[in-house]
C-alpha positions as a Markdown table, in Angstrom:
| # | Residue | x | y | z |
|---|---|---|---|---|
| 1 | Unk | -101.9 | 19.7 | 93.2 |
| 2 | Unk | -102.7 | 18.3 | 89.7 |
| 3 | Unk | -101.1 | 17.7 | 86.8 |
| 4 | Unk | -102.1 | 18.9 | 83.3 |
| 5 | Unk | -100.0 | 18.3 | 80.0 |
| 6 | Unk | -100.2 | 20.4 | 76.8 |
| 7 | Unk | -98.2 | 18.7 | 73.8 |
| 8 | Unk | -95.8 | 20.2 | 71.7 |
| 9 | Unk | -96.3 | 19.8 | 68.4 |
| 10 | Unk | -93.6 | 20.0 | 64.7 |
| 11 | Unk | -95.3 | 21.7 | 62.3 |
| 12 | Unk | -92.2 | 19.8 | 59.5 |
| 13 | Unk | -92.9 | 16.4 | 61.1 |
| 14 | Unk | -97.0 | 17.0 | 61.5 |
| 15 | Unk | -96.8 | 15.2 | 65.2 |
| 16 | Unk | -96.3 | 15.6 | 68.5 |
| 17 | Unk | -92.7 | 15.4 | 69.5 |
| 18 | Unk | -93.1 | 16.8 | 73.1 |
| 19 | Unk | -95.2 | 17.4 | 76.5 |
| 20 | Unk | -95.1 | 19.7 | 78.6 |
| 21 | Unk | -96.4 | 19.3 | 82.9 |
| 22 | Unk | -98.5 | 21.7 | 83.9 |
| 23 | Unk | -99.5 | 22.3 | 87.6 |
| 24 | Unk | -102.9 | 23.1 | 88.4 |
| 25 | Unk | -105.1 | 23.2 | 91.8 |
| 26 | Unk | -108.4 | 22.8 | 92.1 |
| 27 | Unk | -110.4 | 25.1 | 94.4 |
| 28 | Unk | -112.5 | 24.4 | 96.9 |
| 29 | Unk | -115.7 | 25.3 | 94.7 |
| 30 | Unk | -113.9 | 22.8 | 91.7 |
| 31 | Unk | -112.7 | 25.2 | 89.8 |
| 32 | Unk | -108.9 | 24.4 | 88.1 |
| 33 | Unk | -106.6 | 26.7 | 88.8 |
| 34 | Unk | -103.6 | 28.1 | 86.9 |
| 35 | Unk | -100.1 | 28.9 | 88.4 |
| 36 | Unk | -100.7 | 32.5 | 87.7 |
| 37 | Unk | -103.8 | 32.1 | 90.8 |
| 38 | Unk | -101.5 | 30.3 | 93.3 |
| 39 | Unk | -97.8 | 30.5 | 92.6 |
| 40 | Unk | -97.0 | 33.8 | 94.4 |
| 41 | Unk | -98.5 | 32.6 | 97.4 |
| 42 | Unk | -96.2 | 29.3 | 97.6 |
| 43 | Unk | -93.5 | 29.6 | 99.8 |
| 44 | Unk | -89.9 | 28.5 | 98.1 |
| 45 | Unk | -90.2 | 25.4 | 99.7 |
| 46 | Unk | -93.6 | 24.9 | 98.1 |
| 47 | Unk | -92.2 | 25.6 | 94.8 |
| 48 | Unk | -89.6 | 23.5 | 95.0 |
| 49 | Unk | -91.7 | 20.6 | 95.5 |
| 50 | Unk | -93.9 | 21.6 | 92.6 |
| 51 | Unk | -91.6 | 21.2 | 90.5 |
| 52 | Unk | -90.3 | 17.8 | 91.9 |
| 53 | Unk | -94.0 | 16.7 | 91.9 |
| 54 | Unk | -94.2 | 17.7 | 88.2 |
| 55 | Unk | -91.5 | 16.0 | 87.1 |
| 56 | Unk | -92.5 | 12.7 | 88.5 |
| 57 | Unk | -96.1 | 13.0 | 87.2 |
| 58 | Unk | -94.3 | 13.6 | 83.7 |
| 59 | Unk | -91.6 | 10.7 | 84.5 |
| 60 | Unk | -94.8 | 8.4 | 84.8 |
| 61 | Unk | -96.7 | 10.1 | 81.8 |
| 62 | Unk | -93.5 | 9.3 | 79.6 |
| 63 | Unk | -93.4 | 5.5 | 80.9 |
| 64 | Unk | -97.1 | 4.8 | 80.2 |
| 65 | Unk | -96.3 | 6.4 | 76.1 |
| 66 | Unk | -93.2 | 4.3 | 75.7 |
| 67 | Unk | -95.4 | 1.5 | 76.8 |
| 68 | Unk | -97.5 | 2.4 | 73.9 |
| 69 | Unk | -94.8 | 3.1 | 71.6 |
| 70 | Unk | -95.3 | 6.7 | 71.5 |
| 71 | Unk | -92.0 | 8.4 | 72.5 |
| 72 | Unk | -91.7 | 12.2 | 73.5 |
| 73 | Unk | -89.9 | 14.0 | 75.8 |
| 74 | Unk | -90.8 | 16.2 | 78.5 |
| 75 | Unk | -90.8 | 19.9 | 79.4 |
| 76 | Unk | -91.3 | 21.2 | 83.3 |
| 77 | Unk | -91.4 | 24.5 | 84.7 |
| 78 | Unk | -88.3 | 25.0 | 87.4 |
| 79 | Unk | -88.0 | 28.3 | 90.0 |
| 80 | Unk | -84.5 | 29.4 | 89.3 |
| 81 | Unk | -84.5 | 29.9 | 92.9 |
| 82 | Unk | -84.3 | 25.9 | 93.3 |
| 83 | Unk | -81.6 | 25.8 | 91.5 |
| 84 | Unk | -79.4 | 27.9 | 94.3 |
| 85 | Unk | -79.2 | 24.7 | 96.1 |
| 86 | Unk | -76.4 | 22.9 | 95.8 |
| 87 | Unk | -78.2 | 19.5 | 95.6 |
| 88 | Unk | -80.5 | 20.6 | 92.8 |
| 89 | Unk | -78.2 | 18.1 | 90.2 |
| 90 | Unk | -78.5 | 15.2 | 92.5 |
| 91 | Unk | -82.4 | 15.3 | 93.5 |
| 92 | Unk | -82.5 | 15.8 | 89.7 |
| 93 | Unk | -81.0 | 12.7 | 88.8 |
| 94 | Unk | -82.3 | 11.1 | 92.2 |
| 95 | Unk | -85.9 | 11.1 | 90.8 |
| 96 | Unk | -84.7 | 10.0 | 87.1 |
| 97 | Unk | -83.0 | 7.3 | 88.7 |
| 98 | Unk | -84.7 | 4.0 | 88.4 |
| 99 | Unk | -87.2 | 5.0 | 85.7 |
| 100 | Unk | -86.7 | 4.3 | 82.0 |
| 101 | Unk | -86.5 | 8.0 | 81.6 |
| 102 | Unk | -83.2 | 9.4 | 80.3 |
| 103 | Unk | -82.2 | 12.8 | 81.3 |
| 104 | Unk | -81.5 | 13.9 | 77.4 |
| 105 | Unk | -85.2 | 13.0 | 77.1 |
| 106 | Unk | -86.1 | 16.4 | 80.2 |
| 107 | Unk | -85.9 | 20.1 | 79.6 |
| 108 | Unk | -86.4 | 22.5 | 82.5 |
| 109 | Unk | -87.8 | 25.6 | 81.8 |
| 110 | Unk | -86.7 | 28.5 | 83.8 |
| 111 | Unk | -89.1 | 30.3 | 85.3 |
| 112 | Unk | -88.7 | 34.8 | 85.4 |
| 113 | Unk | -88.5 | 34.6 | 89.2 |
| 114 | Unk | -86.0 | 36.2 | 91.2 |
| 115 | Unk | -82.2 | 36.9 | 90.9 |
| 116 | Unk | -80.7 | 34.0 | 89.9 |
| 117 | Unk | -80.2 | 34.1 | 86.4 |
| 118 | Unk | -78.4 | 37.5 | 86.8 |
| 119 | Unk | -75.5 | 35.7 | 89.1 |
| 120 | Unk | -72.2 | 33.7 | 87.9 |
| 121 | Unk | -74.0 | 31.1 | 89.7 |
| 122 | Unk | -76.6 | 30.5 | 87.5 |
| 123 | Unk | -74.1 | 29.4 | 84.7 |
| 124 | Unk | -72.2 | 26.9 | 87.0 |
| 125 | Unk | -75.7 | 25.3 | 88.0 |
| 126 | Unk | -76.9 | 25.1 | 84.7 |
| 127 | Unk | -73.9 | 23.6 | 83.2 |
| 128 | Unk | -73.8 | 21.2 | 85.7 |
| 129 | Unk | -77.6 | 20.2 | 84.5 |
| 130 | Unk | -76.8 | 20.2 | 81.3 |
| 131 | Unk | -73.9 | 17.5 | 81.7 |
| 132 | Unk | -76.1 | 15.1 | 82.9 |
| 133 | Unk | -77.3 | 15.4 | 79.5 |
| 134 | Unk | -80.6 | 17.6 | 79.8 |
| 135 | Unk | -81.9 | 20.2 | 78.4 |
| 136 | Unk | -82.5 | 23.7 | 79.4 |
| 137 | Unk | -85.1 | 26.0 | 78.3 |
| 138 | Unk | -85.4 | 29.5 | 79.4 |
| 139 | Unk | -89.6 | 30.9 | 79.4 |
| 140 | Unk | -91.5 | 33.6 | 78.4 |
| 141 | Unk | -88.8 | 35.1 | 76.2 |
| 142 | Unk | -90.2 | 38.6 | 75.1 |
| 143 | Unk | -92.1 | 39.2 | 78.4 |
| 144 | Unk | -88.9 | 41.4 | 79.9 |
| 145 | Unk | -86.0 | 43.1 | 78.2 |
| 146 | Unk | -83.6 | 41.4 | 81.0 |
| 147 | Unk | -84.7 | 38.0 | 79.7 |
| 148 | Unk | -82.9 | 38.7 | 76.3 |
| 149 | Unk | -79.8 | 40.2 | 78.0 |
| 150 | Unk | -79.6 | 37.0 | 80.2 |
| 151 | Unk | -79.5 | 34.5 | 76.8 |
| 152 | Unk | -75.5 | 35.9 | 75.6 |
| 153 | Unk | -74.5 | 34.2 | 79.1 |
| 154 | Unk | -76.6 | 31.1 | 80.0 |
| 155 | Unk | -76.1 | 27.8 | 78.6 |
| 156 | Unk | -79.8 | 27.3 | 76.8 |
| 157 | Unk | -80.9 | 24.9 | 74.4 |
| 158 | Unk | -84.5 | 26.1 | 74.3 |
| 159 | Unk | -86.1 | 29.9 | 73.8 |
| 160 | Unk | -89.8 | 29.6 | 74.3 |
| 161 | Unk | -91.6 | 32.7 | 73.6 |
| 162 | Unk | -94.0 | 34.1 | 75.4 |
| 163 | Unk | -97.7 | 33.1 | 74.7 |
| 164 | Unk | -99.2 | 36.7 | 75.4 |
| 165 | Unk | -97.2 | 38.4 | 71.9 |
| 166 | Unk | -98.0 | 35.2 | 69.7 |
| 167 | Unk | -101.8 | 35.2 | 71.3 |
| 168 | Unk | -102.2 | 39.3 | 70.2 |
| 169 | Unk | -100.9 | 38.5 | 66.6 |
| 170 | Unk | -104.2 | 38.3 | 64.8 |
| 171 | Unk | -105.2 | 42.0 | 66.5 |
| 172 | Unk | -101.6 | 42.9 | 66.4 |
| 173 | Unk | -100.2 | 42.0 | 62.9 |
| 174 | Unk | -97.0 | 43.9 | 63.7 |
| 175 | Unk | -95.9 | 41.1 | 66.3 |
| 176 | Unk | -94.9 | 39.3 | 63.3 |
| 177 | Unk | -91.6 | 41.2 | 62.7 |
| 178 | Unk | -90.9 | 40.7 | 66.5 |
| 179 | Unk | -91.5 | 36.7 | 65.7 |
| 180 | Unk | -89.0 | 36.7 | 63.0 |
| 181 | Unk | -86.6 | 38.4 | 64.8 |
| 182 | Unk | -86.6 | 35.8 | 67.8 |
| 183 | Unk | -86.6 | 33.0 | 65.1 |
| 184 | Unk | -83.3 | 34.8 | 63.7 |
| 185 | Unk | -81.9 | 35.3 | 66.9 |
| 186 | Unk | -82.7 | 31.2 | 68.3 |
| 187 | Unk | -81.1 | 30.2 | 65.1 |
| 188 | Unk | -78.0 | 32.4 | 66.0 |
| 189 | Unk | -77.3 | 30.9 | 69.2 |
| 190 | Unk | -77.9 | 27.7 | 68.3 |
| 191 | Unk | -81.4 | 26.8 | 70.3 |
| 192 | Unk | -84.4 | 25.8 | 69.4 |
| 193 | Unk | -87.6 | 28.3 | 69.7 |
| 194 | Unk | -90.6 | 27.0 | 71.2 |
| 195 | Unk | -93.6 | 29.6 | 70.0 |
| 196 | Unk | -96.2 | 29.1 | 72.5 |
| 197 | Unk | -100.0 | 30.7 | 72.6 |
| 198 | Unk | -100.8 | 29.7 | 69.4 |
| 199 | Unk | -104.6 | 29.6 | 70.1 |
| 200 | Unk | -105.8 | 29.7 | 66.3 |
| 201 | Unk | -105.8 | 27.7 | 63.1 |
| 202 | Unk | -104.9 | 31.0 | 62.2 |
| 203 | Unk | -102.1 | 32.0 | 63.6 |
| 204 | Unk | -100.6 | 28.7 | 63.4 |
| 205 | Unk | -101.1 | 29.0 | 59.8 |
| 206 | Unk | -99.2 | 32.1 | 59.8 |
| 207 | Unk | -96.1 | 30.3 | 62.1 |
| 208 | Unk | -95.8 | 27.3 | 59.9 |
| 209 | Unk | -95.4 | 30.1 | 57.0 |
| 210 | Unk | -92.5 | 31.4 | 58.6 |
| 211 | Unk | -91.2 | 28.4 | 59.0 |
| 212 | Unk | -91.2 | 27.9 | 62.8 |
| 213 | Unk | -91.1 | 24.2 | 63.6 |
| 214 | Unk | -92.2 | 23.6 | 67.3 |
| 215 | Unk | -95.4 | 25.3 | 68.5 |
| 216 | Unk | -97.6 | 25.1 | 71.9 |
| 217 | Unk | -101.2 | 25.9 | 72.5 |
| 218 | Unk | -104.8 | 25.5 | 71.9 |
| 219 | Unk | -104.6 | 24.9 | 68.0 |
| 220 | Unk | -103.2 | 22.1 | 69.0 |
| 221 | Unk | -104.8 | 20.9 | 72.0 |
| 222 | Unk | -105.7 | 22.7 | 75.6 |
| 223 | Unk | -103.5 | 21.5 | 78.9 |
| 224 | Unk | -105.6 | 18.0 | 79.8 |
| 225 | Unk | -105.2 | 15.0 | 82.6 |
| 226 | Unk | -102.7 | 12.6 | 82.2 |
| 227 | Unk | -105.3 | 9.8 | 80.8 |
| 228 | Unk | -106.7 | 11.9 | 78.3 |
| 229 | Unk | -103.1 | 13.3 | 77.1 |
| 230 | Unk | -102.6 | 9.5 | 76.2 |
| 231 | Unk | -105.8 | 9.2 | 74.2 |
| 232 | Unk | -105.0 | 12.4 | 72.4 |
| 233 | Unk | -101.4 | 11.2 | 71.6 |
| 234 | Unk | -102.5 | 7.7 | 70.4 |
| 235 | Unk | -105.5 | 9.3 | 68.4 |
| 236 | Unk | -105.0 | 13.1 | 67.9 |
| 237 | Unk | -105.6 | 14.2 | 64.1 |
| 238 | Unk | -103.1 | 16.3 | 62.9 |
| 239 | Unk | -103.9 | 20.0 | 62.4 |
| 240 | Unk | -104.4 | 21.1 | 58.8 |
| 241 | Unk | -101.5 | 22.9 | 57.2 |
| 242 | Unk | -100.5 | 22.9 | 54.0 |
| 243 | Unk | -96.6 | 24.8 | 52.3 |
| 244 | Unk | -99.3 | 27.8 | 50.9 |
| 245 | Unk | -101.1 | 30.0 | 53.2 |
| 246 | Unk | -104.6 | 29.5 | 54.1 |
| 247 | Unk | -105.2 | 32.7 | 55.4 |
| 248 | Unk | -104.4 | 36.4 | 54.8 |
| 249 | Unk | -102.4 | 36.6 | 58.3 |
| 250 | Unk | -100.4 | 33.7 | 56.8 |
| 251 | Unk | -99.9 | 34.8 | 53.4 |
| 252 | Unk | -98.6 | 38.3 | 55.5 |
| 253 | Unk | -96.0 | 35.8 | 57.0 |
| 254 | Unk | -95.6 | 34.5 | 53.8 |
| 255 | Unk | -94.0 | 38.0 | 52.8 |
| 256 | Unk | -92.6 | 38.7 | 56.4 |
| 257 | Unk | -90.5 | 36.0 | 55.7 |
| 258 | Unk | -89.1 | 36.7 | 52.4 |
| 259 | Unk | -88.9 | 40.3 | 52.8 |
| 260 | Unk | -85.3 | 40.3 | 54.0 |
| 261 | Unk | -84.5 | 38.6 | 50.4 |
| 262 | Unk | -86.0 | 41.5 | 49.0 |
| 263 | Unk | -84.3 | 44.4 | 50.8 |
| 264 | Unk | -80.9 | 41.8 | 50.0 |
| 265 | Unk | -81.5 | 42.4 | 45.8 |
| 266 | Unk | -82.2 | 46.3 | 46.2 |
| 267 | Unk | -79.2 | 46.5 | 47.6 |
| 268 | Unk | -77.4 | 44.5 | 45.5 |
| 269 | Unk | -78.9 | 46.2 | 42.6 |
| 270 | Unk | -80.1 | 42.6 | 41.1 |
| 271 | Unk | -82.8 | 44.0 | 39.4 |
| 272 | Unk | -83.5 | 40.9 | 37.6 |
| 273 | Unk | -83.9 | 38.7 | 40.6 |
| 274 | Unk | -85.8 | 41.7 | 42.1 |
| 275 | Unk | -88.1 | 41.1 | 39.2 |
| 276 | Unk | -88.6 | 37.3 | 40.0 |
| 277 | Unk | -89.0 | 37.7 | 43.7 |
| 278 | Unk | -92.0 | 40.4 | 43.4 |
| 279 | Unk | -93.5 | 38.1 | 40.3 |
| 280 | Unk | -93.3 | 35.4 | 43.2 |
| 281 | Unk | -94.6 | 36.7 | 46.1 |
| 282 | Unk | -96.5 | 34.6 | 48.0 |
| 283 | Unk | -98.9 | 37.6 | 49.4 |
| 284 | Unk | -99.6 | 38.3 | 45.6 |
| 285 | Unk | -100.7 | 35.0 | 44.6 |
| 286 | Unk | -102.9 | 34.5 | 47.9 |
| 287 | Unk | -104.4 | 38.2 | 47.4 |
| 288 | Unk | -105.6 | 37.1 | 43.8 |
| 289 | Unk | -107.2 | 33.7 | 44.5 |
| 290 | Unk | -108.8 | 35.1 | 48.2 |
| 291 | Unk | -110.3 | 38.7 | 46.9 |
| 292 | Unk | -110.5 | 40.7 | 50.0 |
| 293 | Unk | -110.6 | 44.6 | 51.1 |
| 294 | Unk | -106.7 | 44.6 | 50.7 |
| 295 | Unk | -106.6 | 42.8 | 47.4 |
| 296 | Unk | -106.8 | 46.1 | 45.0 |
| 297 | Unk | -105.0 | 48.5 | 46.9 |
| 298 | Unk | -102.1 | 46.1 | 47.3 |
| 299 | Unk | -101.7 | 44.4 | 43.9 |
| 300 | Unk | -102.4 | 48.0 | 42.7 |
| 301 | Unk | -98.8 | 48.9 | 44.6 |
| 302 | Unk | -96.9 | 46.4 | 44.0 |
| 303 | Unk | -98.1 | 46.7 | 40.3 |
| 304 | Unk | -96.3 | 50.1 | 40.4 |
| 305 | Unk | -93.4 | 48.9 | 42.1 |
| 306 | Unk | -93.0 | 46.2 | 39.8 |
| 307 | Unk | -93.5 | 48.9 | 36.6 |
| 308 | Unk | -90.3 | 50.9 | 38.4 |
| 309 | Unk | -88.1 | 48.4 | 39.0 |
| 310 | Unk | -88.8 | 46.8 | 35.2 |
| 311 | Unk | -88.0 | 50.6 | 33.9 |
| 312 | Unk | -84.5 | 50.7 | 35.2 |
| 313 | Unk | -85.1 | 53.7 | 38.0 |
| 314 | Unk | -81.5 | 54.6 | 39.7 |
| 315 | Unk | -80.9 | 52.7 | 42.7 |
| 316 | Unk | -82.5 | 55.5 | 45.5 |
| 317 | Unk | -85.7 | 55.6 | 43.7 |
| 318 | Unk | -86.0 | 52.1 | 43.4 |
| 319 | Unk | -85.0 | 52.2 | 47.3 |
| 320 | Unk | -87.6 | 54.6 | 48.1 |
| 321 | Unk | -90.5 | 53.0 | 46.3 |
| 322 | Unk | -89.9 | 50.0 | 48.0 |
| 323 | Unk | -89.9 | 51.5 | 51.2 |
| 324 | Unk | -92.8 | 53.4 | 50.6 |
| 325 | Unk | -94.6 | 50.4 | 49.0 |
| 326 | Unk | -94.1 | 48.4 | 52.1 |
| 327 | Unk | -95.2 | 51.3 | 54.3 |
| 328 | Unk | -98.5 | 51.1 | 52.7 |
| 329 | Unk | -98.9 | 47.0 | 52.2 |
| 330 | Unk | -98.5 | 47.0 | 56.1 |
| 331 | Unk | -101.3 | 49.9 | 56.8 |
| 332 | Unk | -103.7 | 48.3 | 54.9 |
| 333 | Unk | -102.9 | 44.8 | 55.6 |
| 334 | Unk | -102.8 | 45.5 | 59.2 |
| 335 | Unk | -106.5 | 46.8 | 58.9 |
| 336 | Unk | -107.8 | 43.5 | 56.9 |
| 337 | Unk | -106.4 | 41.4 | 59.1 |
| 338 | Unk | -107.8 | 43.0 | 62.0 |
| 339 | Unk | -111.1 | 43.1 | 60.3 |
| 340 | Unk | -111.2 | 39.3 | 58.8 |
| 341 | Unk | -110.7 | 38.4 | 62.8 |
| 342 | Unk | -113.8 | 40.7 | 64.0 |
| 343 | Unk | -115.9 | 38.9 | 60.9 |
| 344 | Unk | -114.8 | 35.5 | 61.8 |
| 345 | Unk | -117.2 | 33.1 | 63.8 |
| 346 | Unk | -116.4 | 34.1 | 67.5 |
| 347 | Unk | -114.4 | 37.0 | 66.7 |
C-alpha cells in the first residue's frame, strides 16, 4: 500500500489549510492504483487496516510540516463498517497517542459502504469520536439520495461533495444550481462543505464566485508522495483568482449566486433595488468587457427586462418577464459555456 496526499486548499485565505491521505497500490507492471481498482476486493479486515495505515502515514506527514512550520490538518477515508467495533475510539486515540498530533487537528471521512450509517449505532459511534475532539466528515455527498437523508441524524462537521457533479460542471452548467443548493444546505446545518473535483482554473473560478471556501482537486494540485507534498506546501504558488470572474462559467456563478436576491425584490415589489441589482449584475459587466456568442442575445434580454421593470409593469408581468428572461439567459449560456470548453486548448 502507498500513500498519496492531495491538499485542500481556502480560496478566502489563498493557502492550503488541509491534506487529505490517499491510498494507492502499485501493480505488478508499476502502475498506481486508485481505491476504486482495489477496494472491493479487500476483505473488512483489510480495510480496516487501510485506514489505520493511512492515518499514520498522515500522523507522520503532519509531524514533518510542523517541523517546518507549516501546520494543516488531516483528512482520511474510514469504512463505516470499522466503526461497528466497539474499540474503534480507543485504536483511534491509540495511534494519536504519543505523536504531537491532536485529534481536533483529524477528520474521518465516511466512506458510502454498507449499513451503518442507517443504524442508531452509527450516531453513538460517531459522537463518541467526535468527543475526543475530531472531526467528522461524511463523502461523496450528491452521489446517492440516502446520503442526504442520513445528514438530519449524524453528528457531521464536514459535507464533501462529490467530485464526479463538480468535474461535469463545465459540460453541465446546470450542476451549478445543485452547488448552491449544497452550499445553502452546509451552511444550514452548521458544517463545512468541502467541493472536491475541481480539475480546472475554470471551474475553480466559478466556485470562488459563489463563494465556496474549501476546494480539492487538480487545480490545485494532483494526489503526490509524501516528500513531494512537503515541497509543494513549502513552495506551491497560489492559484490565480481574483473577487471578478475570469471566465464566462464564473461570471454564470456570478449570477447563480445573486439570483436568489433578485427573485427576493420581485417579490417584495422593490422595484428600485430591482433596478440596482440588474444595473449590477456581475454577468452583465463580464459579458461587455469578454464579447462572446452569448454577449448580444443576453444583454439584449436583460435590456428588455430592465426597460419593464423601469416602466412600472404590475407585479405578474414583471414576474413573468423575469422568469422568462432567465429561461433564456440559461439556454444560451448553457450553449457558450459548453462551446468555450470544446474551443479551449485540450478541450
Amino acid at each position: 500500500m502507498l500513500a498519496y496526499f492531495q491538499p485542500i486548499y481556502s480560496v478566502y485565505q489563498e493557502r492550503i489549510v488541509g491534506v487529505e491521505a490517499l491510498a494507492r497500490v502499485r501493480a505488478s507492471s508499476g502502475e498506481i492504483l486508485s481505491p476504486m481498482q482495489f477496494l472491493p476486493s479487500l476483505s473488512l479486515a483489510q480495510r480496516r487496516e487501510l485506514s489505520r495505515q493511512m492515518l499514520l502515514a498522515g500522523i507522520t506527514l503532519l509531524e514533518t510540516l510542523d517541523a517546518k512550520g507549516i501546520s494543516l490538518d488531516l483528512s482520511f477515508n474510514v469504512d463505516p463498517d470499522f466503526m461497528e467495533d466497539q474499540d474503534c475510539v480507543p485504536c483511534f486515540l491509540g495511534v494519536l497517542g504519543g505523536t504531537s498530533i491532536t485529534p481536533q487537528r483529524i477528520t474521518l471521512e465516511l466512506l458510502e459502504s454498507g449499513d451503518f450509517l442507517q443504524g442508531d449505532i452509527a450516531v453513538r459511534r460517531l459522537q463518541a469520536l467526535r468527543d475526543t475532539g475530531a472531526n467528522i466528515a461524511l463523502d461523496d455527498i450528491g452521489s446517492a439520495y440516502s446520503s442526504l437523508l442520513r445528514l438530519k441524524n449524524l453528528p457531521i462537521q464536514k459535507i464533501k461533495l462529490d467530485q464526479e457533479l463538480v468535474r461535469d460542471l463545465e459540460r453541465e452548467p446546470k450542476i451549478m444550481a445543485f452547488l448552491q443548493s449544497m452550499k445553502f444546505l452546509a451552511d444550514g446545518l452548521g458544517a463545512t462543505l468541502i467541493v472536491e473535483g475541481v480539475e480546472t482554473a475554470t471551474i475553480l473560478d466559478a466556485v470562488a464566485q459563489l463563494q465556496q471556501d474549501l476546494v480539492q482537486g487538480y487545480a490545485i494540485s494532483r494526489p503526490m508522495p509524501a516528500e513531494a507534498f512537503v515541497a509543494f506546501a513549502r513552495d506551491h504558488a497560489r492559484p490565480s483568482h481574483s473577487a471578478t470572474p475570469g471566465s464566462l462559467l464564473g461570471a454564470y456563478a456570478a449570477h447563480v449566486l445573486r439570483r436568489p436576491l433578485m427573485y427576493s425584490l420581485q417579490n417584495n415589489h422593490d422595484v428600485s433595488s430591482l433596478i440596482k441589482y440588474l444595473d449590477e449584475c456581475p454577468l452583465l459587466d463580464y459579458l461587455r468587457a469578454h464579447p462572446c456568442q452569448a454577449s448580444a442575445p443576453v444583454l439584449d434580454a436583460y435590456a428588455a427586462l430592465l426597460n419593464g421593470v423601469r416602466n412600472r409593469q404590475h407585479s405578474m408581468s414583471v414576474h413573468q418577464q423575469i422568469s422568462e428572461t432567465e429561461g433564456r439567459l440559461q439556454a444560451i449560456l448553457y450553449d457558450a459555456i459548453r462551446a468555450e470548453r470544446r474551443d479551449a486548448p485540450g478541450g
